[in-house]
C-alpha positions, 0 to 999 in steps of 0.5 A: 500500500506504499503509494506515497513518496518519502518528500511526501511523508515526511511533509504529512508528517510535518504537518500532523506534528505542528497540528500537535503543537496548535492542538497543546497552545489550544487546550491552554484556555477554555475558550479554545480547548475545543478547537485545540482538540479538535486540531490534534484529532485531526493531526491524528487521523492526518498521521494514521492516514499517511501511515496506511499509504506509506507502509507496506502491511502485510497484515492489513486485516487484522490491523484493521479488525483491531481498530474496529475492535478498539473504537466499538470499546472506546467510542460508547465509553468515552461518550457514556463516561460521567464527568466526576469519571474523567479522571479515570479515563484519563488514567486508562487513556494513559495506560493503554498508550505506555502498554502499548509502547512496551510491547511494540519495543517487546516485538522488535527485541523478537523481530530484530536481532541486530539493533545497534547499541543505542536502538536497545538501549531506547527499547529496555527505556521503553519496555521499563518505562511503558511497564511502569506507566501501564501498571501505575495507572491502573492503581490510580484508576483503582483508587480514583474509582475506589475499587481500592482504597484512595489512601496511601497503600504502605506494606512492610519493608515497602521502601527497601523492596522500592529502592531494590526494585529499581535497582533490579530493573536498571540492571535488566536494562542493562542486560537487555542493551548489551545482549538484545536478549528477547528473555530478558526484555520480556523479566525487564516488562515484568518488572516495570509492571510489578515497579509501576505498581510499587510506584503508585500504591504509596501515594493517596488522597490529593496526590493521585491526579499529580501521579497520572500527570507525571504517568502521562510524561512517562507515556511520552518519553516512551512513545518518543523512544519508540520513535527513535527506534522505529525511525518514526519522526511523528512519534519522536515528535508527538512523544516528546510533546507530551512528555514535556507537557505532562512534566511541565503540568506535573510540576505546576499541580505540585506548586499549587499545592505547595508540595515538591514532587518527590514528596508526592512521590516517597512522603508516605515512604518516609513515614509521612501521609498524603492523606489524613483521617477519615473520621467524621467530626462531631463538633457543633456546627451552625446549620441552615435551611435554604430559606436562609441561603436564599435570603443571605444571597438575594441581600448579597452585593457579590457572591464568588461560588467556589466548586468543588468535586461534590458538585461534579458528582452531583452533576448539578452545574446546570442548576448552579449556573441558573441560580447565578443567572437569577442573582445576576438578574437583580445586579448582583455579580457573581464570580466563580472562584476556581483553584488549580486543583479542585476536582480530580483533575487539572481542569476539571471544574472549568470543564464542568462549568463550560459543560453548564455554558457558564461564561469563561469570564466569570471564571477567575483563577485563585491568583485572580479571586483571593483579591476578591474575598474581602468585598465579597458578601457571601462565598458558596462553597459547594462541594470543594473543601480541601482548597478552602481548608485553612489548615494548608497554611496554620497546620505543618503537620497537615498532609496538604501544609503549604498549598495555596488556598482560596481564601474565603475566610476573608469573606462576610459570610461562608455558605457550605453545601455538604452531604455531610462532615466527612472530610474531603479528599485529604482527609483532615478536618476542615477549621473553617466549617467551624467559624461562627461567619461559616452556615452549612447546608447539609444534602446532595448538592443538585437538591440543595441548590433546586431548593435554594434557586427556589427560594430565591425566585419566591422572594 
């Protein structure tokens, strides 16, 4: 099926590569994230296309069953996919991608004996690496659907066992370099699954989706190996594109929670937590009706709602936006207050809000909105609690100490909507909720925010 030129491929190429690069500088804001996907969809199916019509296939049919087989499977789940579930397809996404990379470098240690030194040494990197990326982000869809437990996972001797265990591998490595041994490749891929597992299990609460960013790096250095040995441009390129924006990511989640990555990643190794108690407080707090809600935001001059995961999982965007619609009606300016890291995901709530048809000009980063408080009459917390939590910055023993926060302590009144007093992701018990400026409206979130759209439009 070689039907195109060399000139001609690489060209194509070219341009699926630069589709890449406009797609990553589209999904940097909201307004363009759309088209931005949309572009590196394109550049994708430019590069599949170009890949068919270039390459000699000697098993076109099963290549092709294949795809279809994957596309039925993937195409219902990402359309039936819940958004308080994206984090977890995310994770899946990028497992199956560093799966893949490893056996592709698996059939070519099986297919090609005489590889130079620098063609095995890609290969082992891409066997180990892709291992570890596949099997740690199975765990972290484990954890984010809580199939298992979200809290650091820490068996005996586990940092001795994670130490030796990289040592193994690297020597593996080695091996495979120097013999190009198809045995050895196929001890090293196990490895990384069993270190890929190792990897993750330590780490809980927060942390987990700044684990699947640094997986996803990982999946794009493996990819771009595998382009350095299959001589595929487009790979090396569109490898290292993510593998430096998953980097990049990884290292701006850790800042904007205060933490370095390596706390992230051996804190709980070192006897710390990335997760705190799961006890339910019983302490007295002030509990409202949404009568009372009602009245607190009609007599409001400005409101900042601050999301969270709990309204993502009570899907209650829609109801949100059309209670903001309301206020805004009667002069009242309503802002949403957005933190780098609520929800699940780096994006999570500007993706919801945007589901909502909530305008990108009401969405204002916390740099932009802490400024915001001090005028701010009412602050509607619904559903977040972590990046609202003051213990970031009065509590060194706390597992989230040194994340920045919203500030809405600084606010006239604090309305929280919560199922109940459970602590949020971290773990640890929220001071705020406490404070006598602080009402709690206690229900699934959708319910209470119809309630309270209710009772506003009464008044």
């Amino acid at each position: 099926m070689n039907t195109l030129s060399q000139d001609t491929v690489e060209i194509l190429y070219l341009a699926a590569a630069v589709c890449f690069i406009l797609a990553l500088k589209g999904l940097s804001s909201p307004r363009s994230a759309r088209r931005g996907n949309l572009i590196g969809a394109a550049g994708a199916l430019l590069a599949l296309g170009t890949t068919f019509l270039s390459t000699d296939l000697d098993s076109i049919v099963p290549i092709l069953l294949a795809i279809a087989l994957g596309s039925a499977i993937a195409v219902p789940a990402a359309r039936r996919v819940q958004m308080t579930q994206m984090p977890q397809l995310v994770a899946l996404f990028n497992g199956v991608g560093g799966g893949a990379a490893a056996l592709v470098a698996i059939l070519e240690l099986s297919e090609n004996s005489s590889q130079s030194a620098g063609d095995l040494a890609a290969t082992s990197f891409t066997v180990l690496v892709g291992a570890v990326s596949f099997a740690g982000s199975a765990v972290t869809f484990a954890k984010l659907q809580e199939l298992m437990t979200t809290r650091p996972v820490v068996l005996p001797g586990a940092a001795p066992a994670l130490v030796v265990g990289m040592a193994v591998c690297l020597g593996l490595s080695v091996v495979v370099t120097l013999t190009g041994n198809l045995w050895m490749g196929g001890v090293l891929l196990a490895g990384g699954l069993l270190l890929g597992v190792m990897f993750v299990l330590p780490v809980g609460g927060a942390d987990v989706p700044i684990v699947i960013s640094l997986l996803n790096a990982f999946t794009g250095l493996t990819v771009a190996a595998s382009g350095f040995v299959l001589r595929n441009t487009l790979l090396l390129v569109a490898g290292t594109l993510v593998g430096a924006s998953g980097t990049i990511l990884t290292r701006l989640m850790a800042a904007a929670m205060g933490r370095s990555v390596l706390g992230v990643l051996f804190g709980a190794l070192r006897g710390g937590s990335t997760a705190g108690s799961t006890a339910v407080s019983n302490r007295p707090v002030k509990s409202v009706g949404p009568d009372d809600v009602a009245i607190l935001l009609n007599y409001a001059r400005k409101v900042v709602v601050v999301p969270g995961y709990g309204l993502a999982v009570a899907q209650a965007q829609h109801t949100l936006r059309e209670l903001a619609e309301v206020l805004q009606g009667r002069g009242i300016e309503v802002l949403y207050g957005i933190h780098p890291v609520a929800g699940r995901m780096p994006g999570h709530m500007n993706v919801l809000l945007a589901e909502a048809n909530v305008p990108y000009t009401a969405l204002k980063e916390m740099d932009e909105v802490n400024p915001e408080f001090k005028t701010t009459d009412v602050v509607l917390v619904v559903g977040a609690n972590d990046v609202v939590n003051p213990a970031a910055k009065t509590s060194p023993g706390a597992p989230i100490y040194g994340m920045p926060i919203l500030e809405v302590s600084q606010a006239q009144q604090v309305i929280f909507l919560k199922r109940s007093m459970r602590p949020g992701f971290a773990g640890i018990e929220n001071e705020l909720l406490f404070e006598p400026t602080t009402s709690l409206l206690f229900g699934d979130a959708k319910d209470s925010l119809t309630k309270v759209l209710g009772a506003v439009k009464a008044l």
